[in-house]
N, C-alpha and C positions, 0 to 999 in steps of 0.2 A: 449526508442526506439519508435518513429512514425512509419515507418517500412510506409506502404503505407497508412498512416492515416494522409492526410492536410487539410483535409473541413470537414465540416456540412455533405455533401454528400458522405463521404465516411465511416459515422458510420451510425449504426443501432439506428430504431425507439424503439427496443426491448432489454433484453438481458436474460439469467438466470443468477441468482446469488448464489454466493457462500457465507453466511452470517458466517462469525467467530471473532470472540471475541478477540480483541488484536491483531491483524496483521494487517498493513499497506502497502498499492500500491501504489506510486508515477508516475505520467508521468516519463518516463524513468527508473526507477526501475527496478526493479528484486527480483523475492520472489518464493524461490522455496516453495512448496507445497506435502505433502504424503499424498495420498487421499486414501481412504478406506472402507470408507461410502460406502453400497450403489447407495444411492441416488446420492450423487458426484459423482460417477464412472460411470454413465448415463449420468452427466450432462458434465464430461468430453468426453465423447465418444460421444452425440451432438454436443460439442463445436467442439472436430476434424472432424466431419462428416460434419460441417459447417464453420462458418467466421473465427473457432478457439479464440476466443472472449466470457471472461467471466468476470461478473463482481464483485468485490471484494467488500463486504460492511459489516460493523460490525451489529449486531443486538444492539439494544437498553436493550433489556433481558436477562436474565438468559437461554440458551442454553438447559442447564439441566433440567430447570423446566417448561418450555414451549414450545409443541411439534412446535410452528410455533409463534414464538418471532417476534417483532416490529422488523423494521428497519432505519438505521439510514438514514437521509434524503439525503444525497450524500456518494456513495462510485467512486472507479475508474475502467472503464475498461480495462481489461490485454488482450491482446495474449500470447496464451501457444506456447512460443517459444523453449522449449525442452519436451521430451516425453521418460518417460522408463517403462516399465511392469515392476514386480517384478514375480518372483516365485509366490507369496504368494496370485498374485491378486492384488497389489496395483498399483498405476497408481503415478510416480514421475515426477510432472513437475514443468516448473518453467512459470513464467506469467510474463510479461513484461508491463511496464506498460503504458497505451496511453494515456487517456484523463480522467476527471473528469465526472461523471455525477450527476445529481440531478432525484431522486425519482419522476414518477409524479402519477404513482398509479399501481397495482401488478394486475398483469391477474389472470384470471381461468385456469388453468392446469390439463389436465391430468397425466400429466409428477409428478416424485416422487421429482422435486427442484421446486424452485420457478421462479418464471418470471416475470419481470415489462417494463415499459413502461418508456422511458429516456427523459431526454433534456440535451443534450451536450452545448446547447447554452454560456452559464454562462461561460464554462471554454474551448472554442475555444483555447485561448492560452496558451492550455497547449501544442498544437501539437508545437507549436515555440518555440526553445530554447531561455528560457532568457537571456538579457543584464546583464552578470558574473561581468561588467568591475567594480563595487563598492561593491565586494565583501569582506566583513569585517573577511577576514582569520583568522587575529590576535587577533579579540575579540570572532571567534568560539574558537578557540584554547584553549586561556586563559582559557574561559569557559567549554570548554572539559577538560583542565587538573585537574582545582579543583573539577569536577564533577567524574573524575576518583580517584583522588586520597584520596578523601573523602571514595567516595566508595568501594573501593580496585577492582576497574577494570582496566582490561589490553587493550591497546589497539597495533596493529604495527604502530608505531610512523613515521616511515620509508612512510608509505600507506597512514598514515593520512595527513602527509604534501604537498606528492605530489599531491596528488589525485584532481583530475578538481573540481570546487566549487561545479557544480549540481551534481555528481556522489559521495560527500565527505555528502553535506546536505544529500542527498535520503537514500545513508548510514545510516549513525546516525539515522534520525527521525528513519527508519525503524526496526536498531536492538536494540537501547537500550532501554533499559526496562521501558518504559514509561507506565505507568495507559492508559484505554481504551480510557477516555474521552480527554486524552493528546494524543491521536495517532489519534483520530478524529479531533482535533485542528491542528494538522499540515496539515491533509489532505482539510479542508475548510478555509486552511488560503488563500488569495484571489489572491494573488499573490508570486513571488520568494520571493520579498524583504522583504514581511509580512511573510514569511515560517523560515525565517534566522533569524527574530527576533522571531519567536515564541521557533524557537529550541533552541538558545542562552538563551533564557528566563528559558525554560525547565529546561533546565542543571542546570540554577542558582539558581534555586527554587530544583531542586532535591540535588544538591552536600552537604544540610546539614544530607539527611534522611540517614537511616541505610544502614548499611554496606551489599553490596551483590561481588556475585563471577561472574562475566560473562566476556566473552571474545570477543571483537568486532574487527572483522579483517573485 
């Protein structure tokens, strides 16, 4: 969803960031979020008191063992396009996903998240939907099935066929269980057509590893 994001000019020089380990934001995506940190829940209550814009970026480190880990050189901008309290204090959203950005250095903050300084430049077209019309259905497919079936995952078969090409990739990259450094690979592949060969790639590289339980709807 671009939602009212077409230019250069209609993103931020800034952002805060949400740095987590293994979760991936595609332009157009969707990725809900249980937020419960602290720090997060400031940084969500910023984001809604503002553009509603945050940005999603894995750290390069170990989470656990470094209070303020490296990050990776591009992550993506989301708007928090649903929003629920919990009882308990927690903050459920989901973030939508706009455009790409590139790192180009992290402010001073008083604030308890972080903050850096963007260039959208690199990945303008991500606000355009791609040219679908050479989308290679048949060989995601194939490659999805031996990747399931190896691995004893289920998918709705029913979802997965009809499903629009860009809404079908952003899927996949996003929930299967790919390694860190493979979900940052999808995210700086440079374009759609390089995204479709990296995921098909993925799959065929993973459909021989061990056997896991997940379920991709």
């Amino acid at each position: 969803m671009s939602g009212n994001y077409h230019a250069l000019d209609d993103l931020p020089n800034t952002l805060d960031v949400f740095p987590l380990t293994g979760v991936l934001l595609l332009p157009r995506g969707h990725v809900p979020l249980n937020v419960f940190e602290p720090r997060y829940l400031a940084l969500v209550d910023a984001a809604l008191a503002g553009t509603r814009l945050i940005g999603l970026i894995q750290p390069t480190q170990n989470e656990d063992k470094i209070l303020k880990p490296a990050l990776s050189a591009i992550g993506c901008a989301g708007r928090i396009t649903s929003y629920r309290e919990s009882e308990d204090g927690r903050y459920l959203i989901t973030l939508s996903g706009i455009c790409r950005f590139r790192v180009v250095e992290e402010l001073d903050t008083f604030e308890p998240y972080r903050r850096v300084t963007v260039d959208f430049v690199p990945f303008l077209d991500d606000l355009v939907v791609a040219d679908e019309s050479d989308f290679p259905r048949d060989r995601l497919l194939a490659a999805l099935k031996d990747y399931l079936s190896r691995r004893d995952l289920k998918a709705d078969w029913k979802s997965v066929i009809g499903a629009p090409p860009e809404t079908l990739v952003n899927a996949l990259a996003m929930l299967c269980p790919f390694e860190p450094a493979e979900k940052q690979a999808l995210l700086e592949a440079p374009g759609w057509a390089e995204r479709v060969d990296t995921l098909v790639a993925l799959l065929e590289m993973a459909s021989a590893g061990p056997p896991g339980q997940v379920s991709i709807n």
